[in-house]
C-alpha positions as CSV (number, residue, x, y, z in Angstrom):
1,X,94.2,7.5,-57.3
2,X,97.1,9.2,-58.2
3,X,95.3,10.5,-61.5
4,X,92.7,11.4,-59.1
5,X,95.2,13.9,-57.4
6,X,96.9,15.1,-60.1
7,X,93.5,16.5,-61.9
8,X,92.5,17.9,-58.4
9,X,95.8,20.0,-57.9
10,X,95.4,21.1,-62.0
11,X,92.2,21.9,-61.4
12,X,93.4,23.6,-57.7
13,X,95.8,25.4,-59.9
14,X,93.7,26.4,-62.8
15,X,91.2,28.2,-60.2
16,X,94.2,29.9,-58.5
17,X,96.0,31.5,-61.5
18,X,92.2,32.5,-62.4
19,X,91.5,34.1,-59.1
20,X,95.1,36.0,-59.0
21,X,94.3,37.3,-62.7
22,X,90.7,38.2,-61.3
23,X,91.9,40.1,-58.4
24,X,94.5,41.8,-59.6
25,X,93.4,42.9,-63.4
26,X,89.6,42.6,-62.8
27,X,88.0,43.7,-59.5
28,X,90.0,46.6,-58.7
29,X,90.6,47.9,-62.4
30,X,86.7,46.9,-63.7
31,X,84.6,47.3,-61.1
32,X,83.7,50.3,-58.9
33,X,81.2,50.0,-55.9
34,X,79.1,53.4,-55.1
35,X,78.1,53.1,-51.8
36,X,74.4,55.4,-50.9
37,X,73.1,55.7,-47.4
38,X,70.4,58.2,-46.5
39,X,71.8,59.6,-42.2
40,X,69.7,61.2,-39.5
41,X,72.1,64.0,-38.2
42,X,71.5,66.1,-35.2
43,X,71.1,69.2,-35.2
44,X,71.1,69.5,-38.7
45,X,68.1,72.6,-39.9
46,X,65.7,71.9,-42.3
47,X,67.5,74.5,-44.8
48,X,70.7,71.5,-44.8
49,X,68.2,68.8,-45.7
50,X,69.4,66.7,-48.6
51,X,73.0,67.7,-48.2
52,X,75.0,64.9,-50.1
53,X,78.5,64.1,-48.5
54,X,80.6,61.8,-51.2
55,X,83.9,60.8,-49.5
56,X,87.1,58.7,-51.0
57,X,89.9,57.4,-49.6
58,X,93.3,55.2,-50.2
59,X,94.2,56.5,-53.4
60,X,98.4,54.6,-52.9
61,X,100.0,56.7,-55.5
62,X,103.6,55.2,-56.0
63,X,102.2,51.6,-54.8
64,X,103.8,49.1,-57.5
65,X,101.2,48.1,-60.4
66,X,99.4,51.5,-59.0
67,X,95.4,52.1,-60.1
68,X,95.4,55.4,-61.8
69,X,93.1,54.6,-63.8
70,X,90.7,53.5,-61.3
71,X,91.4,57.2,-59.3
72,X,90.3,58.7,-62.0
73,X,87.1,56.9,-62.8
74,X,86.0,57.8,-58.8
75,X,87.1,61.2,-59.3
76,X,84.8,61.3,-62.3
77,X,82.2,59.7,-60.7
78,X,81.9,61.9,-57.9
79,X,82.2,65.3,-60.3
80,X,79.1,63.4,-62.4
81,X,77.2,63.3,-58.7
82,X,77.5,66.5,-57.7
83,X,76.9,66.4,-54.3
84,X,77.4,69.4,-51.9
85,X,80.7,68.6,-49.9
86,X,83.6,65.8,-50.8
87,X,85.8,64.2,-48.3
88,X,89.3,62.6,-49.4
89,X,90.5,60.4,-46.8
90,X,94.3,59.9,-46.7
91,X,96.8,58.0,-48.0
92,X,97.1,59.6,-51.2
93,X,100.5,58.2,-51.1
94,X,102.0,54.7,-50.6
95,X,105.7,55.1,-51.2
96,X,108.8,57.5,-51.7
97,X,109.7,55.7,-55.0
98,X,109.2,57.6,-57.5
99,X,109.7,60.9,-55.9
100,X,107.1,62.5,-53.9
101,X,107.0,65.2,-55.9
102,X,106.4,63.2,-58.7
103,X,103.5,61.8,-57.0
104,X,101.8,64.8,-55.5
105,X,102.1,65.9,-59.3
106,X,100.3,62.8,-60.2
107,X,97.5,63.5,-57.6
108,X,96.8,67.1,-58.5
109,X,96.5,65.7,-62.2
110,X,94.0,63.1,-61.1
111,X,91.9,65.3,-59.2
112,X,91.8,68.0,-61.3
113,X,88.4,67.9,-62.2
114,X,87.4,67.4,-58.8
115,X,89.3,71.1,-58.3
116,X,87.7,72.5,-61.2
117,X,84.6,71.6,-60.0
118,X,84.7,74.1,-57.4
119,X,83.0,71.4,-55.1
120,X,84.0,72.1,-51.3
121,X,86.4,69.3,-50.8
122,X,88.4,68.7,-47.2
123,X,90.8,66.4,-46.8
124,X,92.7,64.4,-43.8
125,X,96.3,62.7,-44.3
126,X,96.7,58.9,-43.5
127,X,99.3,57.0,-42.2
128,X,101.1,55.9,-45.2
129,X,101.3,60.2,-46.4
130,X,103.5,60.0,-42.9
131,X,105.4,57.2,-43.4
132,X,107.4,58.3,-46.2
133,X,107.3,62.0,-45.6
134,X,105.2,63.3,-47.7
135,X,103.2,65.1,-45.5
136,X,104.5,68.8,-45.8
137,X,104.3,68.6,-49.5
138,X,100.8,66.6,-49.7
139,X,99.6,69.9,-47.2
140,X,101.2,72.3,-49.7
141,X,99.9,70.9,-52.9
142,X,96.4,70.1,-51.7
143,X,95.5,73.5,-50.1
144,X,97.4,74.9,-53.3
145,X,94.8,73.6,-55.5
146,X,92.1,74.9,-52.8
147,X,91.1,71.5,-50.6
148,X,91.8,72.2,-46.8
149,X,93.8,69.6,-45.1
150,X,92.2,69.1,-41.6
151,X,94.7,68.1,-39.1
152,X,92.9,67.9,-35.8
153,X,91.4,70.9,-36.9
154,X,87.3,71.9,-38.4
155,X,85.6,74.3,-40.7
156,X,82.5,75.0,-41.5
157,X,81.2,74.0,-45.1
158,X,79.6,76.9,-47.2
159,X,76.4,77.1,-47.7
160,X,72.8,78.6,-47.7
161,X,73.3,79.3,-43.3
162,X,75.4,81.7,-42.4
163,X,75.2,81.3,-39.1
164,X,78.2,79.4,-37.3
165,X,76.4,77.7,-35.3
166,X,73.4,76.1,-37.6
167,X,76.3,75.6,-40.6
168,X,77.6,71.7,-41.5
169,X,81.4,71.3,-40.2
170,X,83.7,68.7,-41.4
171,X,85.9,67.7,-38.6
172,X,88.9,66.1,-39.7
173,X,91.3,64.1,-37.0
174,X,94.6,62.7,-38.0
175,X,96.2,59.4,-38.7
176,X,96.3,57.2,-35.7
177,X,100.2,57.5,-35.1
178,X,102.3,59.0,-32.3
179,X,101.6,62.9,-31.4
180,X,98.9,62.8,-34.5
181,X,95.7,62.5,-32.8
182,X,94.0,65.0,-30.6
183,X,90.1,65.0,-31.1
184,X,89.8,67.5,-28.2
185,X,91.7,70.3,-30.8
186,X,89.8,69.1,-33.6
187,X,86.1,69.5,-32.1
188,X,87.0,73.2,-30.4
189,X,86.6,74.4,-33.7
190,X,82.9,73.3,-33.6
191,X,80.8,75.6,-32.5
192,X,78.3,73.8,-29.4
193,X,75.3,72.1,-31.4
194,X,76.7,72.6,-34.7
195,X,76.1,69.9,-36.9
196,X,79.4,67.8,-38.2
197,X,80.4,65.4,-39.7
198,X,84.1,64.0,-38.8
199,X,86.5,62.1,-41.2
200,X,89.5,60.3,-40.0
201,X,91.9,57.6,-41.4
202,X,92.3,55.3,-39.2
203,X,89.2,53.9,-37.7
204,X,90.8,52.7,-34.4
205,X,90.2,56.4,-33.6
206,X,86.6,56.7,-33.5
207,X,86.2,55.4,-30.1
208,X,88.2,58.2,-28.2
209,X,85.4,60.5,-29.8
210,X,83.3,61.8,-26.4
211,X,79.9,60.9,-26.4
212,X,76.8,62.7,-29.0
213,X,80.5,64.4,-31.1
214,X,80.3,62.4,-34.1
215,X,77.2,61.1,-35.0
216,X,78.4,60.3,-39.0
217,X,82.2,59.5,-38.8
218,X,84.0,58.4,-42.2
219,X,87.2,56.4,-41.9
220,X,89.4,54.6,-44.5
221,X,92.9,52.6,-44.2
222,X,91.6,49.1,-44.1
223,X,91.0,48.9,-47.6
224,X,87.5,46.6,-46.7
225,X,90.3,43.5,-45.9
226,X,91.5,44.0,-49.6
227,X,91.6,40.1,-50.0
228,X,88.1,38.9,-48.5
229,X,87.9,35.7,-49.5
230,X,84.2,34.1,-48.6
231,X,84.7,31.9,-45.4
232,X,87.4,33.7,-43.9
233,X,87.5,37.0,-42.0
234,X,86.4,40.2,-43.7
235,X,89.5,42.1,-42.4
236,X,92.0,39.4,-44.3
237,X,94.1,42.2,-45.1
238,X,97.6,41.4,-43.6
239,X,98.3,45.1,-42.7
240,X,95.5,44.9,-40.1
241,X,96.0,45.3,-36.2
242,X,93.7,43.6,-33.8
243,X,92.1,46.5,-32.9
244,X,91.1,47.5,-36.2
245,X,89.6,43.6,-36.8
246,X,86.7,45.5,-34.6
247,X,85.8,47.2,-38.0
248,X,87.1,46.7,-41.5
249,X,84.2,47.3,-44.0
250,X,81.0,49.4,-44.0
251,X,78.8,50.9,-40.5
252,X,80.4,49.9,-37.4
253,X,78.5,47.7,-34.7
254,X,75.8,50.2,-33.4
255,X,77.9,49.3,-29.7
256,X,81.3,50.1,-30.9
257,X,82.3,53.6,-30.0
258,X,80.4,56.3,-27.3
259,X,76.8,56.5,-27.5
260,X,75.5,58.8,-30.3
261,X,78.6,58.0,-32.6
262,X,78.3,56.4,-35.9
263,X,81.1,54.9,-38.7
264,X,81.3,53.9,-41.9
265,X,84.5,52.4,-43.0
266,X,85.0,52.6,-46.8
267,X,86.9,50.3,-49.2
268,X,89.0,53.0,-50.9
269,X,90.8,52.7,-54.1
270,X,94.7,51.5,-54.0
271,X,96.7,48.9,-52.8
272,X,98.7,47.7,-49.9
273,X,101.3,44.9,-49.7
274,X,100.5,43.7,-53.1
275,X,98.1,45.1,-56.1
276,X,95.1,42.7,-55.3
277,X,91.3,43.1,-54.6
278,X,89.5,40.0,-53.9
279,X,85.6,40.4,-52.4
280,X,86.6,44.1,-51.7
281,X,86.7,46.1,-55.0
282,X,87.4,49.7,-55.1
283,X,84.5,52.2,-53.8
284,X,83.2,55.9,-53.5
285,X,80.4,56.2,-51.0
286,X,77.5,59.0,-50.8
287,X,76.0,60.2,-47.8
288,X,72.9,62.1,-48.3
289,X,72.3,64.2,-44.7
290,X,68.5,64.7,-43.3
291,X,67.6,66.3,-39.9
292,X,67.3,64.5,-37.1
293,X,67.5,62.4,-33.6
């Protein structure tokens, strides 16, 4: 019996070391998920159809063990795609340590090519590019280099339509803290029946979006539960609130949120609490945009 046990817990401990080894040098450093989705948006003209709409999110720069690597892979993979409009989703950063301007260096080196592109990219600051005050110098550096930060605030994407009112906007909304959100400022710069597509952070937001406002929404944060371990919740990520347990990974229940409103919640890239991906790896996702109901 007590052989019994002790091959059990070797065994037990064996598969343990293997999974922490998988999940923290494997998943997130090997393996990179490309999300595709084809959406019905309203109001979108037939001269729009086909728009593709890559977004990423959760990059963590300054988190311990960090993925750079991995950054630079998605950033290469969305130059490689092409598509007509990118969305970066917050949380570039994850701590003050190093210095943030050491870090905002580090991001405008990773997404260099994504800059030289010269694809229209829009970004929206997460929680975590709050948190350790990074903000101001995050706004600076990434409008600098030519990629509008959104703050409760829309713009029109160019384009083949010139007129305000038929163009795509991207409406970004910020990170679900204190004095940070206000959807009504961010959707007066939408011009009535314009078509839009709205990128947030957080995705406890999306349900204070009115009614018909946001029929593709793009969130990050949770990370896809970061440790989803089969048999146990998809949002296992400790960081997680109960609110945001609605929705951790992928489209939203078609009854969550205001009629008309749609979310996908992607994986991102980084780290939280600890350098680990389990069930959750690290993912770009492309939205490819087609007129309709």
């Amino acid at each position: 019996m007590k052989n019994r046990l002790a091959r059990t817990g070797l065994a037990l401990g064996v598969f343990l070391v293997l999974l922490l080894a998988y999940g923290m040098l494997v998943e997130p450093r090997v393996i990179l998920d490309e999300e595709h989705a084809e959406v019905a948006l309203p109001q979108l003209g037939e001269e729009l159809a086909g728009t593709e709409v890559a977004v990423v999110s959760d990059l963590q720069l300054g988190m311990w063990f960090a993925n750079h690597g991995m950054v630079e892979r998605a950033v290469q993979t969305i130059v490689e795609a092409e598509p007509d409009v990118v969305l970066l989703g917050g949380d570039f950063v994850y701590s003050a340590d190093p210095s943030i301007e050491t870090q905002v260096d580090t991001l405008l080196d990773l997404i260099d090519p994504l800059v030289r592109s010269g694809i229209p990219t829009y970004a929206v600051l997460g929680n975590h590019d709050y948190k350790v005050d990074a903000a101001d110098e995050l706004t600076t550096a990434l409008e600098g280099a030519g990629i509008p930060v959104l703050s409760n605030a829309a713009l029109p994407v160019p384009g083949p339509v010139d007129d305000p009112a038929e163009q795509l906007h991207v409406v970004g909304i910020g990170p679900d803290l204190p004095n940070r959100v206000d959807v009504d400022a961010a959707l007066e710069d939408v011009p009535d029946g314009a078509p839009r597509v709205v990128l947030m952070h957080n995705p406890t937001v999306f349900d204070r979006l009115p009614a018909g406002s946001a029929p593709l929404t793009l969130a990050g944060h949770t990370h896809c539960g970061q440790v989803a371990l089969p048999g146990t919740p998809e949002w296992a990520y400790l960081a997680l609130t109960s609110e945001e347990r609605i929705v951790a990974d992928g489209w939203a229940p078609e009854d969550f949120g205001a009629d008309g409103n749609r979310m996908f919640v992607t994986c991102g890239i980084g780290f939280s609490v600890a350098p680990i991906r389990i069930n959750a790896p690290p993912q770009v996702a492309f939205f490819t945009l087609q007129p309709g109901a």
